[in-house]
PyMOL CGO cylinders between C-alpha atoms (Angstrom):
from pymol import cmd
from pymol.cgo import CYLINDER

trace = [
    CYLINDER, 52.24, 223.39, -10.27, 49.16, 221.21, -11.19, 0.3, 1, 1, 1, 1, 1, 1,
    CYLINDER, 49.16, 221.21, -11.19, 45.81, 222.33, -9.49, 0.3, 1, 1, 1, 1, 1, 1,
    CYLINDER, 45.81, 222.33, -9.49, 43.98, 225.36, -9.72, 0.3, 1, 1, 1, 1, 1, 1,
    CYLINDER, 43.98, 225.36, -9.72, 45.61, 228.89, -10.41, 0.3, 1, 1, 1, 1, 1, 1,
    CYLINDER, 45.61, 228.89, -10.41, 43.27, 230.35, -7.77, 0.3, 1, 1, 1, 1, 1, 1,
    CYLINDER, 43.27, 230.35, -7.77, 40.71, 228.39, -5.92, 0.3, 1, 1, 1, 1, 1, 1,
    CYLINDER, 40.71, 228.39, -5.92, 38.27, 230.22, -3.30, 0.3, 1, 1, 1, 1, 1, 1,
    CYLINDER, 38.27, 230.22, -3.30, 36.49, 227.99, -0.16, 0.3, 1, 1, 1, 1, 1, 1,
    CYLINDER, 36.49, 227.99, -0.16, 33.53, 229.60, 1.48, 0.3, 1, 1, 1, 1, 1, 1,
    CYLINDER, 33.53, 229.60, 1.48, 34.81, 233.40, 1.07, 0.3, 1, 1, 1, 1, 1, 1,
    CYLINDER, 34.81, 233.40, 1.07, 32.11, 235.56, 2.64, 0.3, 1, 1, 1, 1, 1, 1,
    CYLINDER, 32.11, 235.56, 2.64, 31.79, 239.39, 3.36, 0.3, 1, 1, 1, 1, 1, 1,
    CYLINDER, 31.79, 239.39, 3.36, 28.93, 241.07, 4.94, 0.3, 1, 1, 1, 1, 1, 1,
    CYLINDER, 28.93, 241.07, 4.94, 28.75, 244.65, 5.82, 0.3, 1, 1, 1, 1, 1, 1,
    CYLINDER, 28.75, 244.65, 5.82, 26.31, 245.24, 8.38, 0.3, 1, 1, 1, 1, 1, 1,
    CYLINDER, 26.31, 245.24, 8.38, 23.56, 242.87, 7.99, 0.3, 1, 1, 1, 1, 1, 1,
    CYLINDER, 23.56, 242.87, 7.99, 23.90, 242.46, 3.81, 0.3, 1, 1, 1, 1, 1, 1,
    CYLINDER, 23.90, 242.46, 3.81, 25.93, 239.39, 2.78, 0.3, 1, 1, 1, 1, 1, 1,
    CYLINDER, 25.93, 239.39, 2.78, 27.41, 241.03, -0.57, 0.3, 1, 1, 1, 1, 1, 1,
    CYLINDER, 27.41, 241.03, -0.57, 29.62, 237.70, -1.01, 0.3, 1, 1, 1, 1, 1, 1,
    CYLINDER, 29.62, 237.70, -1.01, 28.17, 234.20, 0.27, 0.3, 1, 1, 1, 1, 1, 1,
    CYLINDER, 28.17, 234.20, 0.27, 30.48, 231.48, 0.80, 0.3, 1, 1, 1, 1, 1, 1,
    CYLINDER, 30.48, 231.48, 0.80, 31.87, 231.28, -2.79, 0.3, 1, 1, 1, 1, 1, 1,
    CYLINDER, 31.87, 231.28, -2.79, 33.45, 228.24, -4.13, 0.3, 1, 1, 1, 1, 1, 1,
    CYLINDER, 33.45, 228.24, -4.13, 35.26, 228.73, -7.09, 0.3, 1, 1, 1, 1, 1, 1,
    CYLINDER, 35.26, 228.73, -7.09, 38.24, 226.92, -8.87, 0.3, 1, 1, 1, 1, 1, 1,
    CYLINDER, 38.24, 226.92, -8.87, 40.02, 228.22, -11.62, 0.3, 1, 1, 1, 1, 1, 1,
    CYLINDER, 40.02, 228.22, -11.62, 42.28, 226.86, -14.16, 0.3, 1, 1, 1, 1, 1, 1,
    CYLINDER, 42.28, 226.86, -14.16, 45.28, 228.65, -15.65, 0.3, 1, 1, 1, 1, 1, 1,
    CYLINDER, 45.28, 228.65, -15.65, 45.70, 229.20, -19.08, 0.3, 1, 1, 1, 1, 1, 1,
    CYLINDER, 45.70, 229.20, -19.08, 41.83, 230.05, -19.49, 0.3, 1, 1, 1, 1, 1, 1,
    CYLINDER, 41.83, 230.05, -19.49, 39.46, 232.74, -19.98, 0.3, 1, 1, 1, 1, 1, 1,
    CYLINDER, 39.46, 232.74, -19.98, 36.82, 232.69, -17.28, 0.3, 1, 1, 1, 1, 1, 1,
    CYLINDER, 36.82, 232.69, -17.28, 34.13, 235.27, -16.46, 0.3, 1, 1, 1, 1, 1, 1,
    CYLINDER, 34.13, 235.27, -16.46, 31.89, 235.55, -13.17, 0.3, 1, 1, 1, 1, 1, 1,
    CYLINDER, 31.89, 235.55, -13.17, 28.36, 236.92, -14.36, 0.3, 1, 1, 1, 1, 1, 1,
    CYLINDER, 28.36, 236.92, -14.36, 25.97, 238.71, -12.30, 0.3, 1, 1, 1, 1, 1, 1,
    CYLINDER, 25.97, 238.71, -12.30, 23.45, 242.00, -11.93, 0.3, 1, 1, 1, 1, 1, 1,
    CYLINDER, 23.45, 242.00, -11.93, 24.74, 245.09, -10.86, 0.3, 1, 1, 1, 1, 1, 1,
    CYLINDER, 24.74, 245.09, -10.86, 24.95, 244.75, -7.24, 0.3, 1, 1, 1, 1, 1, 1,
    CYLINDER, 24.95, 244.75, -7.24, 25.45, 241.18, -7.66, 0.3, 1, 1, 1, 1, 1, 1,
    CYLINDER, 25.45, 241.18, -7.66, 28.70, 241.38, -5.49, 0.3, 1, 1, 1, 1, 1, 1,
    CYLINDER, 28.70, 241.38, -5.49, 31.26, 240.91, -8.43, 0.3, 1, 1, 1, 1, 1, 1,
    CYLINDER, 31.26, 240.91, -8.43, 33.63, 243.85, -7.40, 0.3, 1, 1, 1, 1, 1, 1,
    CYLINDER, 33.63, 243.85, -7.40, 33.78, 242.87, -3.58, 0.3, 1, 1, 1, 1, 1, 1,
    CYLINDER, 33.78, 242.87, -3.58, 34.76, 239.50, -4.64, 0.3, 1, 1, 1, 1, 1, 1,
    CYLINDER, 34.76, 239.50, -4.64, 37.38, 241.08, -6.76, 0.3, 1, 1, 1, 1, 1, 1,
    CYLINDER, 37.38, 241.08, -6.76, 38.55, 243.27, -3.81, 0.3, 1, 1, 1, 1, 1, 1,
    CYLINDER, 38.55, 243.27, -3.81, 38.22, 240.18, -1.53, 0.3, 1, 1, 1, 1, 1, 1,
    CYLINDER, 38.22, 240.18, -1.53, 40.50, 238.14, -3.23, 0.3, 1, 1, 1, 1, 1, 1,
    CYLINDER, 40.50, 238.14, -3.23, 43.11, 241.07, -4.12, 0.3, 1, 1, 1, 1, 1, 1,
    CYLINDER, 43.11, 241.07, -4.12, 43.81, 241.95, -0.54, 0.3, 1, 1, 1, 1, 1, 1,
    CYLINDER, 43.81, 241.95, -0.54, 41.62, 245.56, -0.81, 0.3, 1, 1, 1, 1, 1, 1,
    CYLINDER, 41.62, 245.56, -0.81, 38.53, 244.52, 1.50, 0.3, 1, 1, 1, 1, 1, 1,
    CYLINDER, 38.53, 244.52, 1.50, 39.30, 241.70, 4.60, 0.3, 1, 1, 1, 1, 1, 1,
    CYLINDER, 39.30, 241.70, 4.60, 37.38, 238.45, 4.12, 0.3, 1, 1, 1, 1, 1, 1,
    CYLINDER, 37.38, 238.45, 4.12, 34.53, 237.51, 7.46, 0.3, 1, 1, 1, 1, 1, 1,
    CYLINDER, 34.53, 237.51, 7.46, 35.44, 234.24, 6.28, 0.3, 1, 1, 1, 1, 1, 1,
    CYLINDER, 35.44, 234.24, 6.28, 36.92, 231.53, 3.92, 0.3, 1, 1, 1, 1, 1, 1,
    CYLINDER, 36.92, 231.53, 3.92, 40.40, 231.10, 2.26, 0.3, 1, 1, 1, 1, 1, 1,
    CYLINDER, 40.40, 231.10, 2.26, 41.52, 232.42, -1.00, 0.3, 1, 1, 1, 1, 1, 1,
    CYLINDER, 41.52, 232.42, -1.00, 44.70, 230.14, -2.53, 0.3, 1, 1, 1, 1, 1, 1,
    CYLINDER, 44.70, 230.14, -2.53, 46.81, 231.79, -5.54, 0.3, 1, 1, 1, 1, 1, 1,
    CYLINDER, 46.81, 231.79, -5.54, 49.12, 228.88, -6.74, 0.3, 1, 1, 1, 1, 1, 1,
    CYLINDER, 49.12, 228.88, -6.74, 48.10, 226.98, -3.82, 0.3, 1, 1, 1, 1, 1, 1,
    CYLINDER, 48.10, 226.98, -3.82, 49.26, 229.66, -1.23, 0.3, 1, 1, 1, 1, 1, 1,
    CYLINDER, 49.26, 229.66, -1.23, 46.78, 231.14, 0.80, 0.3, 1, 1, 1, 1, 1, 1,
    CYLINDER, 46.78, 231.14, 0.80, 46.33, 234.81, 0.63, 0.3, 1, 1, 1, 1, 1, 1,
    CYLINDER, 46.33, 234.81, 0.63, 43.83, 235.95, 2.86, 0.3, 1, 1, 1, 1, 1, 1,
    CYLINDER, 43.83, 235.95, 2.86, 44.93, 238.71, 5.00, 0.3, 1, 1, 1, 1, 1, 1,
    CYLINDER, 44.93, 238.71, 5.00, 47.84, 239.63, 2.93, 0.3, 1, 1, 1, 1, 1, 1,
    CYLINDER, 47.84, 239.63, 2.93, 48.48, 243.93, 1.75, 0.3, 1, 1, 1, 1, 1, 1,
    CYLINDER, 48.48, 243.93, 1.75, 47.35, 244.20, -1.89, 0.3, 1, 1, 1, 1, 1, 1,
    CYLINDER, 47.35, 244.20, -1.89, 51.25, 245.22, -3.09, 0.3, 1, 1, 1, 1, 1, 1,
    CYLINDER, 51.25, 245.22, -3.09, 52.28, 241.72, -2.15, 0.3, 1, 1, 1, 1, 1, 1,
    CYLINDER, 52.28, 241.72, -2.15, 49.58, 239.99, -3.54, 0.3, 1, 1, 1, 1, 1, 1,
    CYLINDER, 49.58, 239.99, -3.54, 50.40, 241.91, -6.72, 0.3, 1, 1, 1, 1, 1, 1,
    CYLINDER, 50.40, 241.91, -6.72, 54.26, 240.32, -5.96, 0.3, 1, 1, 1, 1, 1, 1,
    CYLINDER, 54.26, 240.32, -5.96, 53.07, 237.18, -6.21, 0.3, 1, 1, 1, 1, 1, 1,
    CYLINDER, 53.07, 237.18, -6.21, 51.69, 237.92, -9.54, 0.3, 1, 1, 1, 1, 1, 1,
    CYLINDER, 51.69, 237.92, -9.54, 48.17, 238.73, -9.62, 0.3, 1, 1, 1, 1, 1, 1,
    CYLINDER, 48.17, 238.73, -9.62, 47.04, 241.89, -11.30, 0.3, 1, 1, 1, 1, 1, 1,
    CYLINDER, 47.04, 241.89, -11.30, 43.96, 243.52, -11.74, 0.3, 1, 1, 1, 1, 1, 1,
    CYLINDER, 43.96, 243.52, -11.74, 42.28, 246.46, -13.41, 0.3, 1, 1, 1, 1, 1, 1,
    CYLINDER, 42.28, 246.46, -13.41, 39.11, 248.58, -11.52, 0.3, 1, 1, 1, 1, 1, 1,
    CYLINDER, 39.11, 248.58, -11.52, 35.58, 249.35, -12.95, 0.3, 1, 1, 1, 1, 1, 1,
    CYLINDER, 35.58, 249.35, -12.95, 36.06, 252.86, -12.31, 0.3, 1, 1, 1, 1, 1, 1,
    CYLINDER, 36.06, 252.86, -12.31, 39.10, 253.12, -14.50, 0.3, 1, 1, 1, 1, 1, 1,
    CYLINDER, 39.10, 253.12, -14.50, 42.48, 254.47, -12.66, 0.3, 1, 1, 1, 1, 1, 1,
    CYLINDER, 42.48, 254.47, -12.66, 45.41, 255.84, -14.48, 0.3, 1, 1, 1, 1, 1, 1,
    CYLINDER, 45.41, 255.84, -14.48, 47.61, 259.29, -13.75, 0.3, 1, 1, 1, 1, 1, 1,
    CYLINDER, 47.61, 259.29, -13.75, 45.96, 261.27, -16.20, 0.3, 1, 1, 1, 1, 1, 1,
    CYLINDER, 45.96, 261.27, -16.20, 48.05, 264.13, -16.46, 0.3, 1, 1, 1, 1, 1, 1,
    CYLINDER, 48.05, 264.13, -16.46, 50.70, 261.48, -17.44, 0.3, 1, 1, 1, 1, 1, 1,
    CYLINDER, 50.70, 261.48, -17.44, 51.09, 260.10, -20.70, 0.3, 1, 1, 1, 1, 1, 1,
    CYLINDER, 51.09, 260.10, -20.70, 50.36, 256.41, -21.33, 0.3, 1, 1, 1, 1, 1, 1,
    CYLINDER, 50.36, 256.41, -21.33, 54.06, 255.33, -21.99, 0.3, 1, 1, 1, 1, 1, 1,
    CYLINDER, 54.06, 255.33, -21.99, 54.60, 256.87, -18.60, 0.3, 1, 1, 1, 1, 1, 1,
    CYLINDER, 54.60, 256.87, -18.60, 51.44, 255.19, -16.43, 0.3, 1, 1, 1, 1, 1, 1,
    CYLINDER, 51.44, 255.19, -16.43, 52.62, 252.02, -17.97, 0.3, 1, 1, 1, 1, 1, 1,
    CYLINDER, 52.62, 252.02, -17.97, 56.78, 252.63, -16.88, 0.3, 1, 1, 1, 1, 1, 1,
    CYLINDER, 56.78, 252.63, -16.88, 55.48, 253.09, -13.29, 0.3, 1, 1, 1, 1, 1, 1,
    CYLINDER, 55.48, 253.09, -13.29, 53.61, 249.78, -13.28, 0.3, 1, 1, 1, 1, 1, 1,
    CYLINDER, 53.61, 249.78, -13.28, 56.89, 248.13, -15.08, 0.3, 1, 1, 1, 1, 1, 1,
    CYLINDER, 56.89, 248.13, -15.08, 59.21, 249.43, -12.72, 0.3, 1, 1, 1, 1, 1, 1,
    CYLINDER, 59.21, 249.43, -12.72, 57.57, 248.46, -9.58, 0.3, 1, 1, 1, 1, 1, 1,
    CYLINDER, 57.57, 248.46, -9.58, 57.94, 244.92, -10.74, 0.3, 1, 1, 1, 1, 1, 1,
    CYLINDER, 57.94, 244.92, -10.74, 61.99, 245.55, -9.63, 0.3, 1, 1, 1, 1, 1, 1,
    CYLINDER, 61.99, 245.55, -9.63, 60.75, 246.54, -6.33, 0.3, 1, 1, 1, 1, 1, 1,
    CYLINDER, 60.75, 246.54, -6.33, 61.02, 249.85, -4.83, 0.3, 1, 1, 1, 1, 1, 1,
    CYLINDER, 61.02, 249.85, -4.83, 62.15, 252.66, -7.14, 0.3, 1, 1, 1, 1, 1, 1,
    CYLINDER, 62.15, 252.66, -7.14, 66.15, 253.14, -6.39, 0.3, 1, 1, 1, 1, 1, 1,
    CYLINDER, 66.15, 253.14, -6.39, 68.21, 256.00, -7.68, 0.3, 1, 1, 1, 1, 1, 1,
    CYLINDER, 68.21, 256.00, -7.68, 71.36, 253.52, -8.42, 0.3, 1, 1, 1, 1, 1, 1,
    CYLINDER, 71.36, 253.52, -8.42, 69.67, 251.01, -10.77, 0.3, 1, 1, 1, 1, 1, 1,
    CYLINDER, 69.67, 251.01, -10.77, 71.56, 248.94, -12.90, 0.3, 1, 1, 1, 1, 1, 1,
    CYLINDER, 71.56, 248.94, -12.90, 71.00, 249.68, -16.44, 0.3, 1, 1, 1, 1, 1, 1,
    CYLINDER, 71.00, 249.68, -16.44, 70.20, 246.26, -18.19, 0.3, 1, 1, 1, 1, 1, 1,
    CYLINDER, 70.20, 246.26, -18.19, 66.83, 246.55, -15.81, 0.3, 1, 1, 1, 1, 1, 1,
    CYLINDER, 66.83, 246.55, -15.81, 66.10, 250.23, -17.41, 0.3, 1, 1, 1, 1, 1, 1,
    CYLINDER, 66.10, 250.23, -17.41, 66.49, 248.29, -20.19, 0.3, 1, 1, 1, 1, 1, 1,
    CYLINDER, 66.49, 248.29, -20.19, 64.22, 245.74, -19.24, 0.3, 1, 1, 1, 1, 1, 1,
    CYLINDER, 64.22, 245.74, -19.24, 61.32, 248.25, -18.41, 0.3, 1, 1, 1, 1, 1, 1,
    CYLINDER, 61.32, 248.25, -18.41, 61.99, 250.05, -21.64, 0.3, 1, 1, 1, 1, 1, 1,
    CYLINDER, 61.99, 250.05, -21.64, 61.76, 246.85, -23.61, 0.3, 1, 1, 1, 1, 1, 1,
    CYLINDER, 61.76, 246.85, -23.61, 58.65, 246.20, -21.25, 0.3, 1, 1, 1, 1, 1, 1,
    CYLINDER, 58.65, 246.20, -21.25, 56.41, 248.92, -22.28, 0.3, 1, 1, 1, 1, 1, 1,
    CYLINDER, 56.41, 248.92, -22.28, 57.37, 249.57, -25.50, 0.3, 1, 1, 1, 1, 1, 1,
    CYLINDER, 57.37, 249.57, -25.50, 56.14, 246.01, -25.77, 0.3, 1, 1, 1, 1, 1, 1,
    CYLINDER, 56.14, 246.01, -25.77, 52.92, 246.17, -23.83, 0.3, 1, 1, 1, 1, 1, 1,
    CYLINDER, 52.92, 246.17, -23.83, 52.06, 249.86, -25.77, 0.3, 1, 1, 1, 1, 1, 1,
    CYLINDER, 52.06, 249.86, -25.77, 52.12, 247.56, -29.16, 0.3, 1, 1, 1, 1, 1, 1,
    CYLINDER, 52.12, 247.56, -29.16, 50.33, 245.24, -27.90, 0.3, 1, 1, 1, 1, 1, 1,
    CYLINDER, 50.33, 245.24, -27.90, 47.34, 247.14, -26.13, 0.3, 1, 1, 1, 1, 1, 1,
    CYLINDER, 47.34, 247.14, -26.13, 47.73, 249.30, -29.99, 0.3, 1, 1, 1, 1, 1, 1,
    CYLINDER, 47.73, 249.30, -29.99, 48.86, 252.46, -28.21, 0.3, 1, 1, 1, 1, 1, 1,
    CYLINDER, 48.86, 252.46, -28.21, 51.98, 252.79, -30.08, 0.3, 1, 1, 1, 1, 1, 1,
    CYLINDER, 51.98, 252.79, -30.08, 50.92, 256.33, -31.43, 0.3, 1, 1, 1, 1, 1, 1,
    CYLINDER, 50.92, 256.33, -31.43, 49.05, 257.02, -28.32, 0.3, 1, 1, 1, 1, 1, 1,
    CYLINDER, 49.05, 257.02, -28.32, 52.45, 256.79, -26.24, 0.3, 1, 1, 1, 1, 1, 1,
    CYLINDER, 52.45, 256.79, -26.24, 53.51, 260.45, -25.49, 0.3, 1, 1, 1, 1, 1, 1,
    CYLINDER, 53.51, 260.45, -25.49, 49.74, 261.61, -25.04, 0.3, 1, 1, 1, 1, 1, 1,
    CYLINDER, 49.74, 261.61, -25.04, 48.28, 262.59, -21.46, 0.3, 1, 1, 1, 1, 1, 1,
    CYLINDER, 48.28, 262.59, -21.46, 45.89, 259.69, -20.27, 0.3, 1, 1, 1, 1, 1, 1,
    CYLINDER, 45.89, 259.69, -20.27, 43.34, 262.21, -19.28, 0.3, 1, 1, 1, 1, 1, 1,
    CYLINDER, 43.34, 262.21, -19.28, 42.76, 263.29, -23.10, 0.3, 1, 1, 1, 1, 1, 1,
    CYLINDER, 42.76, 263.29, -23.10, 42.54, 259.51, -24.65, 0.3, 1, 1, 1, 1, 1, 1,
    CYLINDER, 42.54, 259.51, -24.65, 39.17, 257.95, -25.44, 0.3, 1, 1, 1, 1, 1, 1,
    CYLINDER, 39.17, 257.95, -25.44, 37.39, 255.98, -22.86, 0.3, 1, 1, 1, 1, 1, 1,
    CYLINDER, 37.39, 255.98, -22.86, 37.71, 252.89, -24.75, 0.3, 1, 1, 1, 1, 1, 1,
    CYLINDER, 37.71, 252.89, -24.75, 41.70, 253.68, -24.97, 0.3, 1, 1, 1, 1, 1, 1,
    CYLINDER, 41.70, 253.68, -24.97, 42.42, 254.31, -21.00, 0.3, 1, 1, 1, 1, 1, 1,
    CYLINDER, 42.42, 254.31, -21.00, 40.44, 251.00, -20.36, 0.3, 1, 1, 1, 1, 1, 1,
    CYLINDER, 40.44, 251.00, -20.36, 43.43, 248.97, -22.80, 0.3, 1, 1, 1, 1, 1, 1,
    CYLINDER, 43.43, 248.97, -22.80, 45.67, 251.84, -21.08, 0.3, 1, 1, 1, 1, 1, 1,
    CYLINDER, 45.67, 251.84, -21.08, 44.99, 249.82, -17.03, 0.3, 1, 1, 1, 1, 1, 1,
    CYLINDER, 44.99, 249.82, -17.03, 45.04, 246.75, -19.03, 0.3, 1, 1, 1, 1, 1, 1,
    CYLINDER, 45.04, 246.75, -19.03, 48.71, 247.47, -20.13, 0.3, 1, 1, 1, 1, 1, 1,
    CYLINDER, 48.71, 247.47, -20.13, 49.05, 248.42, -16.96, 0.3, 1, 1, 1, 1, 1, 1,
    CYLINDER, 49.05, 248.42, -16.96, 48.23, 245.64, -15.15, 0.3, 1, 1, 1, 1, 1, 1,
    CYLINDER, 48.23, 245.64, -15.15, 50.39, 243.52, -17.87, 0.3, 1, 1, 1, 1, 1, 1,
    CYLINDER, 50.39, 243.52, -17.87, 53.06, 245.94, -16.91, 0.3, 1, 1, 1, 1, 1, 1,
    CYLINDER, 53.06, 245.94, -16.91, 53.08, 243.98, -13.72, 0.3, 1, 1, 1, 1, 1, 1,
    CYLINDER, 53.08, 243.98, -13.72, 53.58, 240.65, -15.45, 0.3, 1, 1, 1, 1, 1, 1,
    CYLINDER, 53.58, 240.65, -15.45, 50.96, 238.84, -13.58, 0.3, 1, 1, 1, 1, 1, 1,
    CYLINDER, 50.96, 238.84, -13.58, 50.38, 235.27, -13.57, 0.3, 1, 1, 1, 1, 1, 1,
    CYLINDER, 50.38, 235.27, -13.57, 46.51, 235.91, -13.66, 0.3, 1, 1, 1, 1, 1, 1,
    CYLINDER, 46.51, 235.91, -13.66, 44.44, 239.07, -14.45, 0.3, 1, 1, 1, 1, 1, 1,
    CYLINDER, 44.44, 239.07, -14.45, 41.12, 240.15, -12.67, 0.3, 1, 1, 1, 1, 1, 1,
    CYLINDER, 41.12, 240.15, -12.67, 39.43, 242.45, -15.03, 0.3, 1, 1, 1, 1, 1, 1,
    CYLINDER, 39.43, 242.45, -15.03, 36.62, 244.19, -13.44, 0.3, 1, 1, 1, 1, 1, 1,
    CYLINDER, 36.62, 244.19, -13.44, 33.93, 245.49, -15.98, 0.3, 1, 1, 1, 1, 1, 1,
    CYLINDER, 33.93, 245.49, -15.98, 36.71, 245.62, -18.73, 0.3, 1, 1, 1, 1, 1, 1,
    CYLINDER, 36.71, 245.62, -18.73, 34.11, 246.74, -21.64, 0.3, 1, 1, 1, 1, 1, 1,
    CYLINDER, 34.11, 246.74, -21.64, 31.46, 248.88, -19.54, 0.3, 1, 1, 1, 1, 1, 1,
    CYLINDER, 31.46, 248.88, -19.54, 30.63, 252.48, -20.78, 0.3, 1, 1, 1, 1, 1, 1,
    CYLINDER, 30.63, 252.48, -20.78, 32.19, 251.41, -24.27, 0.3, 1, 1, 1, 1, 1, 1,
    CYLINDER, 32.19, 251.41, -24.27, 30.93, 252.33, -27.53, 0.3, 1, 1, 1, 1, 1, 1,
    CYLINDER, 30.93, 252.33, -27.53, 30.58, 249.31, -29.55, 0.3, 1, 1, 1, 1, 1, 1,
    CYLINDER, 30.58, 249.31, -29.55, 33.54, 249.64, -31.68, 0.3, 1, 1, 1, 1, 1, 1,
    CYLINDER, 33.54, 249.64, -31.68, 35.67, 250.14, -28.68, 0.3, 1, 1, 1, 1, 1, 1,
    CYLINDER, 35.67, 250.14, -28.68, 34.02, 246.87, -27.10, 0.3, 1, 1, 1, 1, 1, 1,
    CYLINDER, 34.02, 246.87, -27.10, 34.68, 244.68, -30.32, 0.3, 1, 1, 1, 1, 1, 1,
    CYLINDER, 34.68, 244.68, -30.32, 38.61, 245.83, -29.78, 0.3, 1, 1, 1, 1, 1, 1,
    CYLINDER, 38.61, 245.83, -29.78, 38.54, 245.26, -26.51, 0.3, 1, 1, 1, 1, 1, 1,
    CYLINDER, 38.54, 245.26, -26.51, 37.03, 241.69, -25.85, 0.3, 1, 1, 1, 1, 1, 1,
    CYLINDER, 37.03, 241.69, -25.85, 39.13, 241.42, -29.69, 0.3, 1, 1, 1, 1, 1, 1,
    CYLINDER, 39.13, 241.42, -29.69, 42.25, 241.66, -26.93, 0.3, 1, 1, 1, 1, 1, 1,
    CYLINDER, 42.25, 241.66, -26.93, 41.17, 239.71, -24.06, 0.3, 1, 1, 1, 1, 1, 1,
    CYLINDER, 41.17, 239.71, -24.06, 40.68, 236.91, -25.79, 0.3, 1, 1, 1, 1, 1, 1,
    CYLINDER, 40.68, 236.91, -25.79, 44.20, 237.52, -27.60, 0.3, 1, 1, 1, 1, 1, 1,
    CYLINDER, 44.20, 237.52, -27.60, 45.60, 237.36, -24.45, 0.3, 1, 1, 1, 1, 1, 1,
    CYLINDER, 45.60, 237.36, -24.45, 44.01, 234.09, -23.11, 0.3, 1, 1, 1, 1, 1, 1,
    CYLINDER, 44.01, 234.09, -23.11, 45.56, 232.71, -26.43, 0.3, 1, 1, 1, 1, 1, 1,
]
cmd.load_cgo(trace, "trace")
């Protein structure tokens, strides 16, 4: 499809009398790294939740792929194949990574069913063994996500999110909170995967 990937017209949300997002305008090619700068408090987060489905817009339009998604539940948003990670980071910590990351896999397939044919077990297992290589969690597989390093568990909801095999990827604050070893890997793999 030729055109934007997502492209947002006059998208506003106040609560009460502040305006945290202000008629944004915004068009963004696929295939590209972008980043929206801004203060804390700048509204970056609400415009994240606006256009995932997690806060309802006041106003404006929000087209993934040319569809229009305002007003749609989050979960089908996701379905249509945009992902996202949070700025408070969100994985099952008692859970090891291998597992958070089977979850997201497996609710590509839809809703979990007991009578699953096996070439998509295979699929999910294929799925995040890949993703754990790639986010370099291989030998961090089998551990709880609760006892990994902060820099880790933010690659962990990036896998995550990949696990979902989205079309485009919101990352919310991917590198806050990091030491700076931990940010060098981490923008080191964003910009792998824009590649």
């Amino acid at each position: 499809m030729s055109g934007p990937v997502l492209e947002i017209k006059g998208l506003t949300k106040r609560f009460g009398g502040l305006t945290a997002v202000d008629s944004v305008d915004l068009a963004l090619e696929g295939g590209r790294l972008h980043a929206v700068i801004g203060p804390n408090g700048a509204g970056k987060t609400t415009l994240f939740n606006l256009i995932c489905g997690l806060l309802p817009a006041d106003t404006g339009r929000v087209l993934f792929h040319g569809r229009d998604i305002v007003g749609l539940r989050p979960h089908r948003i996701c379905r249509l194949g945009l992902g996202r990670t949070l700025q408070i980071k969100s994985v099952f910590p008692a859970m090891t990574a291998r597992e958070n990351i089977w979850i997201a896999a497996q609710a590509r397939h839809g809703v979990m069913q007991p009578f699953r044919r096996a070439a998509t077990i295979r699929d999910t297992a294929e799925t995040v063994e890949r993703i754990l290589e790639e986010m370099q969690l291989g030998a961090l597989a089998d551990r709880p996500a609760g006892t990994l390093s902060y820099g880790d568990v933010a690659l962990l909801e990036i896998g995550i999110a990949l696990a979902t095999a989205p079309k485009l990827l919101l990352l919310d604050e991917p590198i806050c909170g990091m030491s700076p070893s931990e940010t060098a890997r981490t923008a080191a793999k964003i910009r792998g995967m824009s590649a």
